[in-house]
PQR file with spaces between the fields and no chain letter, atoms N, CA, C, O and H, PARSE charges and radii, in Angstrom:
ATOM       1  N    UNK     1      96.270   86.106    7.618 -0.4000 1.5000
ATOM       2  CA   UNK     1      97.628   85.917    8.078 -0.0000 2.0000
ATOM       3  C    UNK     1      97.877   84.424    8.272  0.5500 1.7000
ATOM       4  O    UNK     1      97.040   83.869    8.983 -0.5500 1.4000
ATOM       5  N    UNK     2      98.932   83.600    7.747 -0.4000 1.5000
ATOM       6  CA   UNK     2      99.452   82.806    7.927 -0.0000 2.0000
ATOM       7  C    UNK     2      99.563   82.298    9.021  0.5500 1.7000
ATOM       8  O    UNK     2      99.036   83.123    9.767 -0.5500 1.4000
ATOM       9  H    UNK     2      99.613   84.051    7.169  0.4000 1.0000
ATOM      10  N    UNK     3      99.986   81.276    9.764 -0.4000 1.5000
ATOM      11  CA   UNK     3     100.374   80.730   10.779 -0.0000 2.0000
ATOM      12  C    UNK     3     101.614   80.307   10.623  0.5500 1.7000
ATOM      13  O    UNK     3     101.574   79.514    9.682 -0.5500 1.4000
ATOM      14  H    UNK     3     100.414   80.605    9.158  0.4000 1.0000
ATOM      15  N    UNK     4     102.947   80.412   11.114 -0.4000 1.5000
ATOM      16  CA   UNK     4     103.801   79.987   11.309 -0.0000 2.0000
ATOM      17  C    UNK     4     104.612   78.539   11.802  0.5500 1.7000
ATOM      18  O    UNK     4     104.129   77.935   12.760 -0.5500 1.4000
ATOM      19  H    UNK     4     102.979   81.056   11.878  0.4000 1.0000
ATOM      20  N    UNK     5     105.569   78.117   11.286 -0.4000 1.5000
ATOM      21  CA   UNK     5     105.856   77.156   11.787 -0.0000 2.0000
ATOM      22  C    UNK     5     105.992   76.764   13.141  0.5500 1.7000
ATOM      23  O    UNK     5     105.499   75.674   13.430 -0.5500 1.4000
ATOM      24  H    UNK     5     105.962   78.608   10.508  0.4000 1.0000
ATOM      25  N    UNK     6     106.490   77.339   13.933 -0.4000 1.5000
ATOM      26  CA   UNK     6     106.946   78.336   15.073 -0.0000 2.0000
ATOM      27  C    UNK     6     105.633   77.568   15.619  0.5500 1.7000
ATOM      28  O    UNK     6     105.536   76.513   16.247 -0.5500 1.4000
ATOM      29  H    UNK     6     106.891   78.225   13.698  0.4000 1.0000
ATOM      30  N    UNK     7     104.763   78.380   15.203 -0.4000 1.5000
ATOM      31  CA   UNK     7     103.292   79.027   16.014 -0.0000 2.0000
ATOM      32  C    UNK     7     102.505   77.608   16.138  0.5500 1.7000
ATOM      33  O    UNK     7     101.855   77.188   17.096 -0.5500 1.4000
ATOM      34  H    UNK     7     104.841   79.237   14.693  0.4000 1.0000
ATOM      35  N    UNK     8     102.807   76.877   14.636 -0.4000 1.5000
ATOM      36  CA   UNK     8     102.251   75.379   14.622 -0.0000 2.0000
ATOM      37  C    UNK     8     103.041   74.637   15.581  0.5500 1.7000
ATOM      38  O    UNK     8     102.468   74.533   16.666 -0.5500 1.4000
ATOM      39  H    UNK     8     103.335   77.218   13.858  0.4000 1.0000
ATOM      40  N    UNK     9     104.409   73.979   15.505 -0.4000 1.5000
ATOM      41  CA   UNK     9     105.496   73.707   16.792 -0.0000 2.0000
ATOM      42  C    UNK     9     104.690   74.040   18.048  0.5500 1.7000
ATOM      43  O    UNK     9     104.397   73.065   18.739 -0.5500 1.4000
ATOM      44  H    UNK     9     104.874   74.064   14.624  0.4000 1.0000
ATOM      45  N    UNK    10     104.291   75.199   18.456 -0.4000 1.5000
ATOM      46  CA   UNK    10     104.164   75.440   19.724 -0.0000 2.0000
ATOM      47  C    UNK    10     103.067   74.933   20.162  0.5500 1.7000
ATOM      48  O    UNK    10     103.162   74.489   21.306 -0.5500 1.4000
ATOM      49  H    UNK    10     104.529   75.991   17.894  0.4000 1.0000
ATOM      50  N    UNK    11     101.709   74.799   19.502 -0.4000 1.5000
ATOM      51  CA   UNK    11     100.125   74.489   19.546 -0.0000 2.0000
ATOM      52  C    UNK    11     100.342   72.743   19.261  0.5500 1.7000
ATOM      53  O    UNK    11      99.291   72.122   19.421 -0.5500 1.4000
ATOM      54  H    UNK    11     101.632   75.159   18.572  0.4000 1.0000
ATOM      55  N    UNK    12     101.405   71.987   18.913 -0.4000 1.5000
ATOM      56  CA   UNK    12     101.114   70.854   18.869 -0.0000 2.0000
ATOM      57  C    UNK    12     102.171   70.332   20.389  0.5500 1.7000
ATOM      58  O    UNK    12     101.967   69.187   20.793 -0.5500 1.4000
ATOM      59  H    UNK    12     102.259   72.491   18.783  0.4000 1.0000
ATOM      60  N    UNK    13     103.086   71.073   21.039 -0.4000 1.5000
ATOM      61  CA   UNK    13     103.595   70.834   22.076 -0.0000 2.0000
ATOM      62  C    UNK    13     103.052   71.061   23.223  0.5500 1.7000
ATOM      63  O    UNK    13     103.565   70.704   24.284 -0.5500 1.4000
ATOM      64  H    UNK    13     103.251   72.003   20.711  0.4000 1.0000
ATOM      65  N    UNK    14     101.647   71.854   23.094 -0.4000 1.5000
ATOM      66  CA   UNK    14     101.092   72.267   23.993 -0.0000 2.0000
ATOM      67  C    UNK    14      99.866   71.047   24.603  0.5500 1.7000
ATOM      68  O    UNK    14      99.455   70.718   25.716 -0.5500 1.4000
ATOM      69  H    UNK    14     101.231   72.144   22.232  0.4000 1.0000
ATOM      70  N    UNK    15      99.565   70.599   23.059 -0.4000 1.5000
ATOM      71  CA   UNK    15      98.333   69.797   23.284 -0.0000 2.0000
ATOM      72  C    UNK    15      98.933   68.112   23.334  0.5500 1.7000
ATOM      73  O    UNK    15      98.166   67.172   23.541 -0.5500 1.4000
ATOM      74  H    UNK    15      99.899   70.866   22.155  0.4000 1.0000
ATOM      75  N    UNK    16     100.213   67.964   23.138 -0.4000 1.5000
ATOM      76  CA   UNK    16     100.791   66.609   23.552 -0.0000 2.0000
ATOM      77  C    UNK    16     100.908   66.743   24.905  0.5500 1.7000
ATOM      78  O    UNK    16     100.659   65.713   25.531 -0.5500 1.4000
ATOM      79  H    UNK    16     100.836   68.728   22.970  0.4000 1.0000
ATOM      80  N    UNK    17     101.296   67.966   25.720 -0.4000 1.5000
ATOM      81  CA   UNK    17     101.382   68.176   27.414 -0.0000 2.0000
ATOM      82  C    UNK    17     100.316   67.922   28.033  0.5500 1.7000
ATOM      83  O    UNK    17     100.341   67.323   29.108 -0.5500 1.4000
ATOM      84  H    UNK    17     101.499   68.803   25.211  0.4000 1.0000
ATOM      85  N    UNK    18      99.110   68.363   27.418 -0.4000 1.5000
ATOM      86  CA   UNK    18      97.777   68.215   27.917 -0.0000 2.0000
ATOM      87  C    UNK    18      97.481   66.749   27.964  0.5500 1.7000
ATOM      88  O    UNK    18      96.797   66.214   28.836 -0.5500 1.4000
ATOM      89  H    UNK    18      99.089   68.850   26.544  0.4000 1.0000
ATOM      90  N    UNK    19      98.019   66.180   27.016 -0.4000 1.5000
ATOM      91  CA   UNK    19      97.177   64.726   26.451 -0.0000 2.0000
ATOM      92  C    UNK    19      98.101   63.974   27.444  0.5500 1.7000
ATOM      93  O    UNK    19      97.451   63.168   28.110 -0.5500 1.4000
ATOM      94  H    UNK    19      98.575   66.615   26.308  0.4000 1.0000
ATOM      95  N    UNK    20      99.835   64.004   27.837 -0.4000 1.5000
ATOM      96  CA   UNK    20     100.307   63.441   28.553 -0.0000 2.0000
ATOM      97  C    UNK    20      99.716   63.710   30.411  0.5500 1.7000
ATOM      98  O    UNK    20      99.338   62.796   31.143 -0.5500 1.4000
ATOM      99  H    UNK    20     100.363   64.659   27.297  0.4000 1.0000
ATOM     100  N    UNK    21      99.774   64.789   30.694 -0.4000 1.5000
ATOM     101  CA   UNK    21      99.180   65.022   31.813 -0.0000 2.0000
ATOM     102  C    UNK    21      97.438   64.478   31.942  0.5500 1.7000
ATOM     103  O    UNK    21      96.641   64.946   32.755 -0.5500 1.4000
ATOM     104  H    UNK    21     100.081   65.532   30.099  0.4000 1.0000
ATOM     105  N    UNK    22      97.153   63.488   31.016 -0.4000 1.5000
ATOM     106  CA   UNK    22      95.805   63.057   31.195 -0.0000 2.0000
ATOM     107  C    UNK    22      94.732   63.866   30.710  0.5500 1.7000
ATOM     108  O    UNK    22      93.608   63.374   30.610 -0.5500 1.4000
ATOM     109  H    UNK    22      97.801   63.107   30.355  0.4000 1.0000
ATOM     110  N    UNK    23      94.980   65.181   30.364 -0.4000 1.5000
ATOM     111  CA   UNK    23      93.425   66.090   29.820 -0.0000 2.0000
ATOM     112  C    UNK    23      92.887   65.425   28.799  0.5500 1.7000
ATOM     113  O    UNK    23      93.135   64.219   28.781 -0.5500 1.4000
ATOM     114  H    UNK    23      95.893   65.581   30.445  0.4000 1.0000
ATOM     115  N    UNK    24      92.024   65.986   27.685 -0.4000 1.5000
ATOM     116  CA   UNK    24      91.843   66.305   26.918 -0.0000 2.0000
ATOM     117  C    UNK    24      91.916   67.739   25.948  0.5500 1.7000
ATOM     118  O    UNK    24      91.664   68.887   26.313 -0.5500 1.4000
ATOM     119  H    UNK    24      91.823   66.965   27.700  0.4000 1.0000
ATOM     120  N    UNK    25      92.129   67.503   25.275 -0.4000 1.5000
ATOM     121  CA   UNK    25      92.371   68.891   24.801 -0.0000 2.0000
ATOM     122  C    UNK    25      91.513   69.234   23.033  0.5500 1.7000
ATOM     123  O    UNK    25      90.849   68.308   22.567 -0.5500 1.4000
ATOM     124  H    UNK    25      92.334   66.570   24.978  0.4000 1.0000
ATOM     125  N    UNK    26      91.576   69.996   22.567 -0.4000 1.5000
ATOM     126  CA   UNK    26      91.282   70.894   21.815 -0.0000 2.0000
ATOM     127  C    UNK    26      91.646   71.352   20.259  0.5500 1.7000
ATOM     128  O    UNK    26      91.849   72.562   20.152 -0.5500 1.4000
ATOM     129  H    UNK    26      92.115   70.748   22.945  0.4000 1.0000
ATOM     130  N    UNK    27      91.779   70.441   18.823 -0.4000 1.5000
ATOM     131  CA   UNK    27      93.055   71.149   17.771 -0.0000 2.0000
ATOM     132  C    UNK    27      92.568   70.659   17.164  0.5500 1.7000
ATOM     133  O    UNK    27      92.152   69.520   16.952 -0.5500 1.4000
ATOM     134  H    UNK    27      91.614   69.458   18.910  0.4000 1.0000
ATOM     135  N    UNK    28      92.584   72.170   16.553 -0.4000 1.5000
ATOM     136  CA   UNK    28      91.989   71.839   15.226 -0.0000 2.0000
ATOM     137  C    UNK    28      90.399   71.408   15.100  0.5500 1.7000
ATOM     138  O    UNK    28      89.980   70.683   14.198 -0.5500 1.4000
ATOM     139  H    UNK    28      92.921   73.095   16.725  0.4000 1.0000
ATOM     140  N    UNK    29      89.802   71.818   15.868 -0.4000 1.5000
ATOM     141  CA   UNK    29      88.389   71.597   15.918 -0.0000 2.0000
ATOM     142  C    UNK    29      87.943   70.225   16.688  0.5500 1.7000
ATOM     143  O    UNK    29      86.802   69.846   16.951 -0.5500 1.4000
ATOM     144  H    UNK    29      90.143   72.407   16.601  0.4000 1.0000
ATOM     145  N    UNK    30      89.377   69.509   17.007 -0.4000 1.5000
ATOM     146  CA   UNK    30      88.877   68.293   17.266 -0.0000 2.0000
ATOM     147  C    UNK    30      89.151   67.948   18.858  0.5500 1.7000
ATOM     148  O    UNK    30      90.012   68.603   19.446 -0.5500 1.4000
ATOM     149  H    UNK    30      90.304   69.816   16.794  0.4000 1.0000
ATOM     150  N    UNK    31      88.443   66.954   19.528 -0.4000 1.5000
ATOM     151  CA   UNK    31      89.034   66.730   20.693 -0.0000 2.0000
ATOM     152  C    UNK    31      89.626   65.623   20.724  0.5500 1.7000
ATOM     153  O    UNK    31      89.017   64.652   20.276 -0.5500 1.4000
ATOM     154  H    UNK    31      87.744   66.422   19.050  0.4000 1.0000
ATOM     155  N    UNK    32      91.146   65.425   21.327 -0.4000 1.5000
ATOM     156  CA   UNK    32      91.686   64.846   21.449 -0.0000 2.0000
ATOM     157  C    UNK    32      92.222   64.050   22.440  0.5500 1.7000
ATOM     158  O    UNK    32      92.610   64.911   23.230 -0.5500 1.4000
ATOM     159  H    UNK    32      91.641   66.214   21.692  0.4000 1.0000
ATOM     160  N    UNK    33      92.471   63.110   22.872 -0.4000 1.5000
ATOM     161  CA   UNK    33      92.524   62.008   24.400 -0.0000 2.0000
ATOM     162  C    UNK    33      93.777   61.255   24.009  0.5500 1.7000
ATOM     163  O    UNK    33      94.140   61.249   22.833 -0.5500 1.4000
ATOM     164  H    UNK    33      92.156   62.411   22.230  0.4000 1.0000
ATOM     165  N    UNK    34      94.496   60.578   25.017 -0.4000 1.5000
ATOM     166  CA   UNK    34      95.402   59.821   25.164 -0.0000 2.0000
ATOM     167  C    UNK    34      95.525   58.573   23.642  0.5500 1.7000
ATOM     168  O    UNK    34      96.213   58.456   22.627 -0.5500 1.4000
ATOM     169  H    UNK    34      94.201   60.583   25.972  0.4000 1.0000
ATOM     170  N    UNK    35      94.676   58.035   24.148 -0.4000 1.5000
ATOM     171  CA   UNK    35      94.465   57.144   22.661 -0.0000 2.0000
ATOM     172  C    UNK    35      95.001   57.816   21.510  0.5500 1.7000
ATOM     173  O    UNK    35      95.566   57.056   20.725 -0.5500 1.4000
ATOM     174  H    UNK    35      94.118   58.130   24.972  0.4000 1.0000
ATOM     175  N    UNK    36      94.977   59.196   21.148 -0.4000 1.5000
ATOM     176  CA   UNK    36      95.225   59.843   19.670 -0.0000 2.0000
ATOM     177  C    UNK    36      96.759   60.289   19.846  0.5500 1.7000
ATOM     178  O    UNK    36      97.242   60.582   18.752 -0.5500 1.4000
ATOM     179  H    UNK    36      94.517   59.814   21.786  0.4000 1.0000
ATOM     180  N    UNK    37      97.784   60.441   21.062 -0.4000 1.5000
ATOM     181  CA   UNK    37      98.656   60.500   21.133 -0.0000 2.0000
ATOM     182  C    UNK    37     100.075   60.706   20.308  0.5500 1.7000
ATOM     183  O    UNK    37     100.936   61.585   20.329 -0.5500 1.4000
ATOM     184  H    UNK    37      97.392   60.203   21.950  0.4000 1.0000
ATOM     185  N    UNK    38      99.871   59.223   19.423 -0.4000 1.5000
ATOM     186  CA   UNK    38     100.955   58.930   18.688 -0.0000 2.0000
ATOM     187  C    UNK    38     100.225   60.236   17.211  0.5500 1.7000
ATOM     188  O    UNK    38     100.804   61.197   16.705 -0.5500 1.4000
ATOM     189  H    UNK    38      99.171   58.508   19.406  0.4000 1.0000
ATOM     190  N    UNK    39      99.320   59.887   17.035 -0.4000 1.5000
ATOM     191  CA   UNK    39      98.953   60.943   15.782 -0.0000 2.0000
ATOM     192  C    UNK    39      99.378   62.668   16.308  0.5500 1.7000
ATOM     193  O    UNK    39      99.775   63.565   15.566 -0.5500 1.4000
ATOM     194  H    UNK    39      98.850   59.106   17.447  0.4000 1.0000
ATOM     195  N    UNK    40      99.151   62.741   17.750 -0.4000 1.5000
ATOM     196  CA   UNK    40      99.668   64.388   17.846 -0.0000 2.0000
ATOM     197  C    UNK    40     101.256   64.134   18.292  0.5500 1.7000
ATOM     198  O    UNK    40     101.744   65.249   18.478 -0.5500 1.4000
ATOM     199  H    UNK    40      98.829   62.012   18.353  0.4000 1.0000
ATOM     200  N    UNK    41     102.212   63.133   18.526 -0.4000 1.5000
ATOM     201  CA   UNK    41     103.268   63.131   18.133 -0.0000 2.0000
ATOM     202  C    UNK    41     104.056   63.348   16.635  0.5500 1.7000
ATOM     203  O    UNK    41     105.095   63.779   16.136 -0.5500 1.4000
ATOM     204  H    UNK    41     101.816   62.227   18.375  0.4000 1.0000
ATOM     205  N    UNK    42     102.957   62.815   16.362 -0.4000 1.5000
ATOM     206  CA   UNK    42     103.134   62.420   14.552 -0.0000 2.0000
ATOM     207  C    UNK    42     103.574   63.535   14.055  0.5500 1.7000
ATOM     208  O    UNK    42     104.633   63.597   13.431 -0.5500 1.4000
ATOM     209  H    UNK    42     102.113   62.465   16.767  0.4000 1.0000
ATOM     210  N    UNK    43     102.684   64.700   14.312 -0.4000 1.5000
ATOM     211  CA   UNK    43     102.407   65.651   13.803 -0.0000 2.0000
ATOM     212  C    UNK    43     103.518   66.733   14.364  0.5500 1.7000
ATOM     213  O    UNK    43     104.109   67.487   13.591 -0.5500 1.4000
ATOM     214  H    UNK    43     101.824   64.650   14.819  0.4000 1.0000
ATOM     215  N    UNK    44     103.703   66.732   15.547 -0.4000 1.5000
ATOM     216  CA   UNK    44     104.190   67.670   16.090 -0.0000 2.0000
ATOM     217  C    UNK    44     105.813   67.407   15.310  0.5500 1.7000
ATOM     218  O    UNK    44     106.239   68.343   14.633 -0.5500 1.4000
ATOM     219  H    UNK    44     103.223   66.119   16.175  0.4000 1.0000
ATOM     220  N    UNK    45     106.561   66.299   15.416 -0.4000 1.5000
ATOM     221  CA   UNK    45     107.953   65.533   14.887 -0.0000 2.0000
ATOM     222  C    UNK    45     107.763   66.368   13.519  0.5500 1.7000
ATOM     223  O    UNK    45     108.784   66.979   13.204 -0.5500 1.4000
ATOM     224  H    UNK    45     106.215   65.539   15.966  0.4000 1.0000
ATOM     225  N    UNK    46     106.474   66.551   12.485 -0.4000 1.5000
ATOM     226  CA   UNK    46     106.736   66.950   11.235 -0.0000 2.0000
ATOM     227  C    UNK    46     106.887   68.350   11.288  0.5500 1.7000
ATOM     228  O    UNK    46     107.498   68.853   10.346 -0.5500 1.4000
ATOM     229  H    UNK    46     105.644   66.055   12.741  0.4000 1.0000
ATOM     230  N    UNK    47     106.451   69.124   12.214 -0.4000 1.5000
ATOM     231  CA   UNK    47     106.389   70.851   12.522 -0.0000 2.0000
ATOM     232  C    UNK    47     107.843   70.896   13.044  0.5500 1.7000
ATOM     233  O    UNK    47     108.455   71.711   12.354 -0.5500 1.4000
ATOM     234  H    UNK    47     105.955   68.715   12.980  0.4000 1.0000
ATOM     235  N    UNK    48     108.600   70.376   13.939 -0.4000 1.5000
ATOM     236  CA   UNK    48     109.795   70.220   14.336 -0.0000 2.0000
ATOM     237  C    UNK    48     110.854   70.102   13.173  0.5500 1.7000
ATOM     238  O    UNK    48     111.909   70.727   13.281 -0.5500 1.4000
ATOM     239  H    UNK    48     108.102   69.714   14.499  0.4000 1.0000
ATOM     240  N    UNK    49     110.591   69.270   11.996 -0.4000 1.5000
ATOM     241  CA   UNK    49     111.426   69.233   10.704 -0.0000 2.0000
ATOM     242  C    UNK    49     111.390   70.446    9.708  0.5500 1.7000
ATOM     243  O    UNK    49     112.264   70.966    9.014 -0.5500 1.4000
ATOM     244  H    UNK    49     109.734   68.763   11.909  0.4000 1.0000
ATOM     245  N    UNK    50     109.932   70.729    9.911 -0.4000 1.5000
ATOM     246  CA   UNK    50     109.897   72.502    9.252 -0.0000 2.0000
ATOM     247  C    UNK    50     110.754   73.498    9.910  0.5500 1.7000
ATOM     248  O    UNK    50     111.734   74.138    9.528 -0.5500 1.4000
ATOM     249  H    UNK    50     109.222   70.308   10.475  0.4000 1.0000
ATOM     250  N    UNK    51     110.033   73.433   11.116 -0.4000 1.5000
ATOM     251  CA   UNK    51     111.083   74.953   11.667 -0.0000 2.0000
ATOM     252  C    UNK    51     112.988   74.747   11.993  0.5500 1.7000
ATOM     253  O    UNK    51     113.871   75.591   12.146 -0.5500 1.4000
ATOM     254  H    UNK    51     109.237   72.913   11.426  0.4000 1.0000
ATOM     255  N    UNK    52     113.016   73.204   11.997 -0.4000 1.5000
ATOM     256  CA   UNK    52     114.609   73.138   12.106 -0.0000 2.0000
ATOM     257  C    UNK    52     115.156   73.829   10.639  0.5500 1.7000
ATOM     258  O    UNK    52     116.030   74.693   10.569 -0.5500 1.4000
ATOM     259  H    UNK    52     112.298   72.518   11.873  0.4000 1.0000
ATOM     260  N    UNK    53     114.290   73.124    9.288 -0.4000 1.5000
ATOM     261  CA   UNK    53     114.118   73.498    8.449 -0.0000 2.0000
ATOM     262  C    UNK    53     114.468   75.017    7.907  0.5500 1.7000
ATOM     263  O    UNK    53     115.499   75.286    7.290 -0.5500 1.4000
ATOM     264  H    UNK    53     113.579   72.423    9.345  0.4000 1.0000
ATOM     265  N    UNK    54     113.703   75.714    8.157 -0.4000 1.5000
ATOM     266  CA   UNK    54     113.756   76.876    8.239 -0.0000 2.0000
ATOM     267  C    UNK    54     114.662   77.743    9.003  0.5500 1.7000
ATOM     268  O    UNK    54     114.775   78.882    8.550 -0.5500 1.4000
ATOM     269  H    UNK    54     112.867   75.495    8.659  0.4000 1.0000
ATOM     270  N    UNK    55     115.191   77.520    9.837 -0.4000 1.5000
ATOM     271  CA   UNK    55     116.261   77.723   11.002 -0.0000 2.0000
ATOM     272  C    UNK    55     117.478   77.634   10.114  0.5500 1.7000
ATOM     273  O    UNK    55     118.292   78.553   10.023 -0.5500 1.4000
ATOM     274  H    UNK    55     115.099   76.595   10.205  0.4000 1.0000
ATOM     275  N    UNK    56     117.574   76.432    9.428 -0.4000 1.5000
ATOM     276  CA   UNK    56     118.664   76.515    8.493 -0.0000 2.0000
ATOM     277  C    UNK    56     118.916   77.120    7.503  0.5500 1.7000
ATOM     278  O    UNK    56     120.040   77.305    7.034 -0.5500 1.4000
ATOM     279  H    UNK    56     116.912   75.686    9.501  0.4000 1.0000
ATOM     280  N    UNK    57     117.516   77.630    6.926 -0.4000 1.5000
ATOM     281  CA   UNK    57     117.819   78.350    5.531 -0.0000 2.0000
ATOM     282  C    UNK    57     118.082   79.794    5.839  0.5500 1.7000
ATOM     283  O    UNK    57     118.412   80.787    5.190 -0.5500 1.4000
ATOM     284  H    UNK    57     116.603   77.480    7.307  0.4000 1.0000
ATOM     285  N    UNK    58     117.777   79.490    7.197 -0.4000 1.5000
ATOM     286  CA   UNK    58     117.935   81.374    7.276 -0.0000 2.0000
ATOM     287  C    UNK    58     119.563   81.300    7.967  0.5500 1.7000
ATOM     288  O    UNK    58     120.232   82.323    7.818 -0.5500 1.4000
ATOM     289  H    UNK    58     117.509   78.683    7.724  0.4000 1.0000
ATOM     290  N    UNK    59     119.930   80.636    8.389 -0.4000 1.5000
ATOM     291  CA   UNK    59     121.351   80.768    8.779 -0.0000 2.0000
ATOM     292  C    UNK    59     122.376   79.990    7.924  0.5500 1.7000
ATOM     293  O    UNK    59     123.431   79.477    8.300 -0.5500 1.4000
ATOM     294  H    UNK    59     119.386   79.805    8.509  0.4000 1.0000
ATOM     295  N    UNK    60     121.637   80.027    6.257 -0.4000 1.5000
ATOM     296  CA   UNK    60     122.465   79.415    5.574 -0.0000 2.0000
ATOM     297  C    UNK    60     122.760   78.281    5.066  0.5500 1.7000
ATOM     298  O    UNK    60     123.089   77.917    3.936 -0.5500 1.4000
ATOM     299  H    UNK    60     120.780   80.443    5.952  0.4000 1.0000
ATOM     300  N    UNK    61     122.624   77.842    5.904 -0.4000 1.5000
ATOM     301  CA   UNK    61     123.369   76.305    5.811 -0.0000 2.0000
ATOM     302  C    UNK    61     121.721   75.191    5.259  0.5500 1.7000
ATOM     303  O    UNK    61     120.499   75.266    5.391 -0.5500 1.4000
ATOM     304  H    UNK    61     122.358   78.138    6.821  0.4000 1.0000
ATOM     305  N    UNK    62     122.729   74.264    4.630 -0.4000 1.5000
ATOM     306  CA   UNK    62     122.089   73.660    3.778 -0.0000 2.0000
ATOM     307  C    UNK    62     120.815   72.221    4.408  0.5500 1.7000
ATOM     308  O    UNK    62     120.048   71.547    3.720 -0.5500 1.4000
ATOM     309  H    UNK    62     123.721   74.203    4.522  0.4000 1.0000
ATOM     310  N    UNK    63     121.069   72.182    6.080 -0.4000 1.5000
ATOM     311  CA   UNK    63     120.058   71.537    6.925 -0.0000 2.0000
ATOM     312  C    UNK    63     120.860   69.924    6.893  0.5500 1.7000
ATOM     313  O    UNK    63     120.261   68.996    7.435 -0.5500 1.4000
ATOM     314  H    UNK    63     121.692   72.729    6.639  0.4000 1.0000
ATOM     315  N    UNK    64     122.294   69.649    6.202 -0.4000 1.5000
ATOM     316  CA   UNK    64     122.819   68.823    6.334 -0.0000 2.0000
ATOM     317  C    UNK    64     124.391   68.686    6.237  0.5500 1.7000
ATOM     318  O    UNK    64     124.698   68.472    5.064 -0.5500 1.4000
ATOM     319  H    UNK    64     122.781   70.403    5.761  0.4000 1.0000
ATOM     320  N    UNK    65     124.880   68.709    6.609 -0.4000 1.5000
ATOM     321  CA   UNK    65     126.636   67.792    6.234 -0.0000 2.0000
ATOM     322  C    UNK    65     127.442   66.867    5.745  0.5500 1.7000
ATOM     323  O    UNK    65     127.275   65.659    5.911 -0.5500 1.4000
ATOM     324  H    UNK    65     124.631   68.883    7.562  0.4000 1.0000
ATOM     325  N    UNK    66     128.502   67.464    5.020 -0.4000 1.5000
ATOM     326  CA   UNK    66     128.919   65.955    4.202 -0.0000 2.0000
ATOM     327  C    UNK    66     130.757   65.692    5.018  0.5500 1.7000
ATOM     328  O    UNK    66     131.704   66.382    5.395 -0.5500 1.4000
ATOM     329  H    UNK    66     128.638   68.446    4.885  0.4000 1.0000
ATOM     330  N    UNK    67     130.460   64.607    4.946 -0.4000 1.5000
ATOM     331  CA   UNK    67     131.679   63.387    5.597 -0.0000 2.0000
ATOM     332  C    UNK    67     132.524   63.732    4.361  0.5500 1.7000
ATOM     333  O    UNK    67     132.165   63.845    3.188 -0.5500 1.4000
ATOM     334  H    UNK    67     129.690   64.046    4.640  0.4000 1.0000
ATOM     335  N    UNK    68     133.798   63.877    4.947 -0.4000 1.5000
ATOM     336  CA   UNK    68     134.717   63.211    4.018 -0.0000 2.0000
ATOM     337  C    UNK    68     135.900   62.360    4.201  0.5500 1.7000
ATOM     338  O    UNK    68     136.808   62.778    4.919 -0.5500 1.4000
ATOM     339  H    UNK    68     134.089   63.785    5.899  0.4000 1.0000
ATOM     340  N    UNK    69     135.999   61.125    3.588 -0.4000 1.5000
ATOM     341  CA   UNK    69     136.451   59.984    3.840 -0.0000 2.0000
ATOM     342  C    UNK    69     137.754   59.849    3.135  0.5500 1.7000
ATOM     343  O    UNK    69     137.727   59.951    1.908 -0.5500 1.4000
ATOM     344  H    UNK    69     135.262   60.786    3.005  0.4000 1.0000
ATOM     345  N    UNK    70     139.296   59.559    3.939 -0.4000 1.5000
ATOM     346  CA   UNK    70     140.043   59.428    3.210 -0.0000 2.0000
ATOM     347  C    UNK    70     141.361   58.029    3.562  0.5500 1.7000
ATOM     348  O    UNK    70     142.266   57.817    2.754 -0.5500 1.4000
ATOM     349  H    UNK    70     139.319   59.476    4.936  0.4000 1.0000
């Protein structure tokens, strides 16, 4: 079974909370500390563009808007 976008989104918001509240934490086999931060931001911002992503295709719409200028 797959993992979901959703499911990814949620496991990288979980372990940026940890890393901000000072833990360490756990992903992906790896352990992760304050120092690695910006890389589990990194990551999490690209799971956030999927599921907005996806959010849109299922309600249609094309994930952008066009201006029109007159």
């Amino acid at each position: 079974m797959a993992i979901s976008a959703q499911e990814m989104l949620d496991q990288y918001l979980e372990a940026e909370a940890a890393i901000l509240l000072g833990k360490t934490t756990v992903f992906n086999g790896r352990t992760h500390t304050m120092a690695e931060l910006p890389q589990i931001q990194a990551g999490r911002r690209e799971w956030e563009r999927r599921v907005n992503a996806q959010r849109a295709a299922a309600q249609g719409s094309p994930g952008y808007s066009l201006a029109e200028f007159r």
